[in-house]
C-alpha positions as CSV (number, residue, x, y, z in Angstrom):
1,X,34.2,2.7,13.7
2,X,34.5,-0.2,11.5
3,X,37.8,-0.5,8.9
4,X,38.7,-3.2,6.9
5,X,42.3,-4.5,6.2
6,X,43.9,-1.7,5.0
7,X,42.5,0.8,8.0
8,X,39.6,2.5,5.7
9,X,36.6,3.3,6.7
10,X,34.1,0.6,6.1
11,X,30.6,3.0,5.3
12,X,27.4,1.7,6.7
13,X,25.0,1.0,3.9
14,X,22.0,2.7,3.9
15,X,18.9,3.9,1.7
16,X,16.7,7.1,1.9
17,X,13.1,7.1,1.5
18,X,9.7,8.6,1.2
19,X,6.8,6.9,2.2
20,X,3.0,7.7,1.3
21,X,0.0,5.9,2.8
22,X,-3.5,5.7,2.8
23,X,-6.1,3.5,4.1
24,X,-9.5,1.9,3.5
25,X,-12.1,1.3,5.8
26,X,-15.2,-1.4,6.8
27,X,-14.8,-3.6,3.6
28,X,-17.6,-6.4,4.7
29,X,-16.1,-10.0,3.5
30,X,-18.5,-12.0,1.7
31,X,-17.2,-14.8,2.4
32,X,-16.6,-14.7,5.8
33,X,-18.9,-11.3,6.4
34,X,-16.5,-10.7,8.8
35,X,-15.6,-6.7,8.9
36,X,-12.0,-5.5,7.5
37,X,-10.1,-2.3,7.6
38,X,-7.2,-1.9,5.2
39,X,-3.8,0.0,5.8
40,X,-1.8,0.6,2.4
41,X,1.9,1.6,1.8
42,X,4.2,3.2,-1.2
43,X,7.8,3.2,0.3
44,X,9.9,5.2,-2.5
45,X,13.9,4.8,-2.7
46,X,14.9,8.6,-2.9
47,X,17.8,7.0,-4.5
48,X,15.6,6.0,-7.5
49,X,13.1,8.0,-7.5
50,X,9.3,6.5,-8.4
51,X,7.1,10.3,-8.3
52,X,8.8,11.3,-11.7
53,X,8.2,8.5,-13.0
54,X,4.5,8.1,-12.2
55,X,4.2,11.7,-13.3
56,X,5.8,11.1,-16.2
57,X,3.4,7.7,-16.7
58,X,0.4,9.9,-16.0
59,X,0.8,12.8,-19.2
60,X,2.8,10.2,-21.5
61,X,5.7,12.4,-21.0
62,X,3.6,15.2,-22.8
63,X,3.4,18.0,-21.0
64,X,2.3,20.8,-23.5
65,X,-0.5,22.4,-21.4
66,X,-2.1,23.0,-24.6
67,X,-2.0,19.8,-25.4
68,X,-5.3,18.2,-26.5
69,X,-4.3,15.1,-24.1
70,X,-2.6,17.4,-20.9
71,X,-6.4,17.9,-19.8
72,X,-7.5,14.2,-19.9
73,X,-4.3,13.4,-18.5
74,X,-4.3,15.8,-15.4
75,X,-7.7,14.5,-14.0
76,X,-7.6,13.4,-10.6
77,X,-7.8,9.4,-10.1
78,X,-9.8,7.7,-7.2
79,X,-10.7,4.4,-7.4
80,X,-14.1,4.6,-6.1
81,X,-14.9,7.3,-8.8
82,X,-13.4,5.9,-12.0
83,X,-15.5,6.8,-14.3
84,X,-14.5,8.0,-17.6
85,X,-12.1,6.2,-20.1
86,X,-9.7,9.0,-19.2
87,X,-9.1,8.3,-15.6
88,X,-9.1,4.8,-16.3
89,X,-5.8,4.9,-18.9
90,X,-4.5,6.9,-16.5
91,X,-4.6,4.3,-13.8
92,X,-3.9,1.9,-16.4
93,X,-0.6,3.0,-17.2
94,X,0.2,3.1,-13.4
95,X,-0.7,-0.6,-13.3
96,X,1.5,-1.2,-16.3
97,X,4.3,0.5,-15.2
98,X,3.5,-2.0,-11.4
99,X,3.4,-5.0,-13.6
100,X,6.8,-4.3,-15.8
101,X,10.2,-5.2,-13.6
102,X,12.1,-3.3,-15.9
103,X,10.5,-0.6,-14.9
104,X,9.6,-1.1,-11.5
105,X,12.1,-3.0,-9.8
106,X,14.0,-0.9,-7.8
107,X,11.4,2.0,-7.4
108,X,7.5,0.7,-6.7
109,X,7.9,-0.9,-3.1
110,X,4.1,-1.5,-1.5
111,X,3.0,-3.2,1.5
112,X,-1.1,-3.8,2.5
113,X,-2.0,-5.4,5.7
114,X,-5.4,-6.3,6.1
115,X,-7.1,-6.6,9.8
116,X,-10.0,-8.3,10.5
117,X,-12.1,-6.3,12.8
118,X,-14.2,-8.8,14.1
119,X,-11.2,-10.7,15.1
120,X,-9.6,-8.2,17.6
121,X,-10.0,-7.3,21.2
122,X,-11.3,-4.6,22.0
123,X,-10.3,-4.7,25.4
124,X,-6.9,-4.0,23.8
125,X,-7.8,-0.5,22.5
126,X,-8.7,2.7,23.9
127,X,-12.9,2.7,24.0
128,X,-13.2,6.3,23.2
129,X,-11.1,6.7,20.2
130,X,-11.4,2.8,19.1
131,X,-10.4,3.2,15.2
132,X,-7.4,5.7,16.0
133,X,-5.7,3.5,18.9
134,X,-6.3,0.6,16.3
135,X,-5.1,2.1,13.4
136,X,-2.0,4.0,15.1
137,X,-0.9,0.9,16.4
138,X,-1.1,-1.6,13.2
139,X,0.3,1.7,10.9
140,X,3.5,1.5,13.1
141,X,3.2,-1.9,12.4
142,X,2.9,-1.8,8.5
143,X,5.8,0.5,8.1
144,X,8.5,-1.7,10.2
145,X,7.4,-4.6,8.6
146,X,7.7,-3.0,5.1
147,X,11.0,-1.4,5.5
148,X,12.9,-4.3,6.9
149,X,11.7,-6.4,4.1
150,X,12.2,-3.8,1.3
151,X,16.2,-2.9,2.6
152,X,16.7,-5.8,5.1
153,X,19.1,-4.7,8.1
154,X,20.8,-2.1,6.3
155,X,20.4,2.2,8.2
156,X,17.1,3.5,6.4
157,X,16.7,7.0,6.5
158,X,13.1,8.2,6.5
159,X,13.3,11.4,5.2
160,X,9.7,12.4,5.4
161,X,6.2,10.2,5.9
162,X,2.9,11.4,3.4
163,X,-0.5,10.1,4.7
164,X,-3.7,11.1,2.9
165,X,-5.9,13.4,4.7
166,X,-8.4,11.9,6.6
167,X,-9.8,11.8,10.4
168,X,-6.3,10.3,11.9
169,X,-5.1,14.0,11.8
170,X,-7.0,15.2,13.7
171,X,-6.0,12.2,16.7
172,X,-3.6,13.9,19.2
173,X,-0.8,10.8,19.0
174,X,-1.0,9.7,15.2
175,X,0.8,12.5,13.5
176,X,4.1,11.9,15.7
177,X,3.3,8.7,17.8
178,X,4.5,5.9,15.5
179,X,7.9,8.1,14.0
180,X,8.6,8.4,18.0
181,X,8.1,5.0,19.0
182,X,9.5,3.1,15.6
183,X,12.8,5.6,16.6
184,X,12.9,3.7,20.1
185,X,12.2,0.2,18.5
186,X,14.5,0.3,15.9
187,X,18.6,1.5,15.5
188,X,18.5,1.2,12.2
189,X,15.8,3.5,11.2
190,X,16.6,7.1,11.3
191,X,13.6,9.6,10.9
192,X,14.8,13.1,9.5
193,X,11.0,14.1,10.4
194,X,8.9,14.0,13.2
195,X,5.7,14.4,12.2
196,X,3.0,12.8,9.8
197,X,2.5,15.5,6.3
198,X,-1.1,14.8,5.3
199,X,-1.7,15.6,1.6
200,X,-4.8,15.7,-0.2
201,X,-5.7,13.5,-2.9
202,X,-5.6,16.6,-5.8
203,X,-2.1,16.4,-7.4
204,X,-2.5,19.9,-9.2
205,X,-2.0,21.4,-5.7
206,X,0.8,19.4,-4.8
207,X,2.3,16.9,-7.0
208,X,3.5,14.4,-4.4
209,X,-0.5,13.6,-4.0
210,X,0.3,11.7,-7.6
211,X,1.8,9.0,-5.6
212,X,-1.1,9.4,-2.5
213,X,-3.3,8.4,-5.9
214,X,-1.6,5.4,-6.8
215,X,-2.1,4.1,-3.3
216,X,-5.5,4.3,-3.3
217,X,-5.9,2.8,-6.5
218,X,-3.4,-0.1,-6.2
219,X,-4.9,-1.0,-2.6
220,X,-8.4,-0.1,-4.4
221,X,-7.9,-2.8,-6.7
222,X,-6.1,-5.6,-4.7
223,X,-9.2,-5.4,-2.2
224,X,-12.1,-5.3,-4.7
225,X,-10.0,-8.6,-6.2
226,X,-10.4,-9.9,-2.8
227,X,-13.9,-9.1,-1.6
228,X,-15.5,-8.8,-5.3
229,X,-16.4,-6.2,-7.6
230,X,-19.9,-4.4,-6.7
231,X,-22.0,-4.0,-9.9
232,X,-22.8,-0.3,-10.9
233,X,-22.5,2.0,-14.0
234,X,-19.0,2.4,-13.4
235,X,-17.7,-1.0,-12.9
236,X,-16.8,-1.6,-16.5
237,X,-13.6,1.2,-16.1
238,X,-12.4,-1.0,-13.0
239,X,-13.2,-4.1,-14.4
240,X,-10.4,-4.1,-17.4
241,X,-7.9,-2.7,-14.6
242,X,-8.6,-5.4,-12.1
243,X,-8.1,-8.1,-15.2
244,X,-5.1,-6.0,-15.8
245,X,-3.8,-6.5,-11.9
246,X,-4.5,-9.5,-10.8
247,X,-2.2,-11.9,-11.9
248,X,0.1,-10.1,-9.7
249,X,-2.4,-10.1,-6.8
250,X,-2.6,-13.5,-7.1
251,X,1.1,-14.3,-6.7
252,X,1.0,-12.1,-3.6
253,X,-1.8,-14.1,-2.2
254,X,-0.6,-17.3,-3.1
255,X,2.9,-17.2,-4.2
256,X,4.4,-14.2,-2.0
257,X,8.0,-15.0,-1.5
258,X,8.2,-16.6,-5.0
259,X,11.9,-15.0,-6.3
260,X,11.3,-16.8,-10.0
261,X,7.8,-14.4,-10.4
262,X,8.1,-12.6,-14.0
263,X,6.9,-10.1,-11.9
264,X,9.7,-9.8,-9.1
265,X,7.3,-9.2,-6.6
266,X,9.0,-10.9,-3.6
267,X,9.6,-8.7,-0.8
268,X,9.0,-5.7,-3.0
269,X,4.8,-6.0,-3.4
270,X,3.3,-7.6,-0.6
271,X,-0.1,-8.5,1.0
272,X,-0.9,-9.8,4.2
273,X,-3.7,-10.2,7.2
274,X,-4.1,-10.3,10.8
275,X,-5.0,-12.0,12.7
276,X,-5.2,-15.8,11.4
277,X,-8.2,-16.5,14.3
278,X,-9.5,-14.2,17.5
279,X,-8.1,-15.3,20.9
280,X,-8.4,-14.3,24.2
281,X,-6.7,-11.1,25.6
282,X,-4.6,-13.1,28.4
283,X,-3.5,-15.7,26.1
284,X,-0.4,-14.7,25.8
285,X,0.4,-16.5,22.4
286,X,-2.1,-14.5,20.6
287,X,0.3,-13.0,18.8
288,X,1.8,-16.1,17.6
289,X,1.9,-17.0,13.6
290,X,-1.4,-14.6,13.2
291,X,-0.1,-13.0,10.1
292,X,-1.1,-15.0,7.2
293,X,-1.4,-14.2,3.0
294,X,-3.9,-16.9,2.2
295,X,-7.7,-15.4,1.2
296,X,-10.1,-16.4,-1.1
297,X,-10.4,-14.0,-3.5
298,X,-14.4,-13.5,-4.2
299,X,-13.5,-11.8,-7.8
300,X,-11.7,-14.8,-8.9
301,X,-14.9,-17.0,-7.6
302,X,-17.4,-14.7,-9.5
303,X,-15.9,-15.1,-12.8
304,X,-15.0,-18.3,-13.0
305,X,-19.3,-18.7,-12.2
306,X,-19.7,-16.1,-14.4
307,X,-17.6,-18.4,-17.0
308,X,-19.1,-21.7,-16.2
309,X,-23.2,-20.6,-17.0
310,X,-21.7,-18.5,-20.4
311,X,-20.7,-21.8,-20.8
C-alpha cells in the first residue's frame, strides 16, 4: 500500500469506461487497389459521460414526442444509407459536436486502425475462420492501443464492451477471447465484464446503439475521405459532412500528435494502418515500425481535380 509523508493512503488513479465498436469491411484502395478492412473505436469516460450528450445532440434537446422535429430526429443514421436531409443534420450535429473541444474534450475518445489485407500472412491465421482469427486478434489490438493512449498508465476499469452485431458473434473465441487475454497482458486494465454485448444499430430499442451509430458514421466518413467518395444519388448528404470532417481527418493523418490542433485531437482522435509493407512470416522483425498514419487521401486528390478543370 502506498502512503505519502503523513501515513495516508495514496489512491491509485484510475478511470471507468464504456467502449463501443464497429467495423468495416473490403474497402478496395484506389490508389494502391490493395484490399482493406477497418476496425473503429468510441472509448467513453463513464466519468464524463458522452451517450447523453450525443442523445441530447441528436433531438436538439427537444424531446416532446409530439414534436414536429422528435420524428425527423429519431431516424436511424447509417452512413451507407444517408439519404434524406434529416439523417444528414442528425449526423451533422454529431460531427459538430467531434469538431468543438469545448464540447468534446474529455468525452469523444476514437481510435481506427486500418489493415491492409493484401499485406498480411496468411499463414499466420487460422485457414478456416480467416476474417475472425484476423479480426479477433487486431480488435485486441485496437483497444490496448486506444486505452493506454487515452488514460496513459493510470488502472482503467472497463466496465462493459458494445460491439455492433455482425458475424464475429457468432465466432466461438471473439465474444470473451480478447477481454480474457488483454486481462493477462495488462495489470492495469481491469474488466468488470467478460463478455462482448452486441447491439444493433436501432437506438429506439436500445439507446446505447446511439453511440454504435456515431461509430459507423465517424469511421464511415474518415474512410470514404481516404479511399474517395463513390458517386450516387445520395452522395450529396455525405458530401457536406465529409467537407464538414475533414480538416480534422487531415490532422490525424498528417498531424496526429500535434498538442497545438484547435481541435485537441492528440491522443484523443486517432487513425492509423498496418502494416507499413508485407514481410515474410519467419522474419522476425516483421513487426517492427509497421504501424504508420501517412495515406493519401483519394477525396482530397479528387477535388482539388475537380477544382483545377472548374478552373
Amino acid at each position: 500500500m502506498n502512503k505519502d509523508l503523513f501515513e495516508n493512503e495514496i489512491k491509485e488513479k484510475s478511470v471507468e469506461v464504456n467502449i463501443y465498436a464497429d467495423e468495416i469491411m473490403s474497402k478496395k484502395c484506389p490508389v494502391t487497389n490493395s484490399n482493406w478492412n477497418y476496425i473503429g473505436i468510441i472509448v467513453e469516460n463513464i466519468g464524463k459521460p458522452l451517450l447523453s450528450d450525443i442523445i441530447n445532440e441528436r433531438f436538439c434537446n427537444n424531446f416532446d414526442k409530439e414534436s414536429i422535429y422528435y420524428k425527423k430526429n429519431n431516424k436511424l443514421v447509417h452512413w451507407v444509407d444517408i439519404k434524406s436531409a434529416d439523417e444528414k443534420n442528425i449526423c451533422k450535429r454529431w460531427f459538430e459536436y467531434i469538431l468543438d473541444p469545448t464540447k468534446s474534450a474529455e468525452k469523444f475518445y476514437s481510435y481506427i486502425l486500418g489493415l491492409n489485407d493484401s499485406c498480411l500472412n496468411k499463414e499466420e491465421f487460422d485457414p478456416d475462420n480467416e476474417f475472425n482469427s484476423k479480426y479477433n486478434r487486431f480488435f485486441r489490438s485496437a483497444i490496448k492501443y486506444a486505452l493506454k493512449s487515452f488514460f496513459g498508465d493510470q488502472k482503467i476499469v472497463i466496465k462493459n464492451i458494445y460491439h455492433e452485431q455482425g458475424q464475429q458473434q457468432h465466432h466461438q473465441y471473439f465474444p470473451w477471447h480478447a477481454i480474457f487475454k488483454l486481462q493477462n497482458e495488462e495489470p492495469k486494465f481491469v474488466f468488470e465484464t467478460s463478455e462482448i454485448e452486441f447491439l444493433q444499430k436501432d437506438h429506439t430499442i436500445d439507446e446505447k446503439s446511439n453511440l454504435v451509430q456515431l461509430c459507423d458514421c465517424f469511421m464511415g466518413a474518415v474512410t470514404t475521405i481516404i479511399h474517395g467518395l463513390e458517386v450516387s444519388n445520395r452522395a450529396e448528404y455525405r458530401k457536406e459532412l465529409i467537407d464538414l470532417i475533414l480538416p480534422l481527418v487531415q490532422r490525424m493523418i498528417k498531424e496526429p500528435k500535434n498538442i497545438n490542433s484547435s481541435y485537441k485531437h492528440a491522443n484523443r482522435i486517432m487513425i492509423s494502418f498496418f502494416p507499413k509493407e508485407k514481410t515474410t512470416i519467419d522474419d522476425p522483425k516483421r513487426y517492427q515500425n509497421q504501424f504508420y498514419t501517412n495515406r493519401t487521401l483519394k477525396y482530397v486528390q479528387d477535388n482539388s481535380r475537380q477544382l483545377t478543370l472548374d478552373f
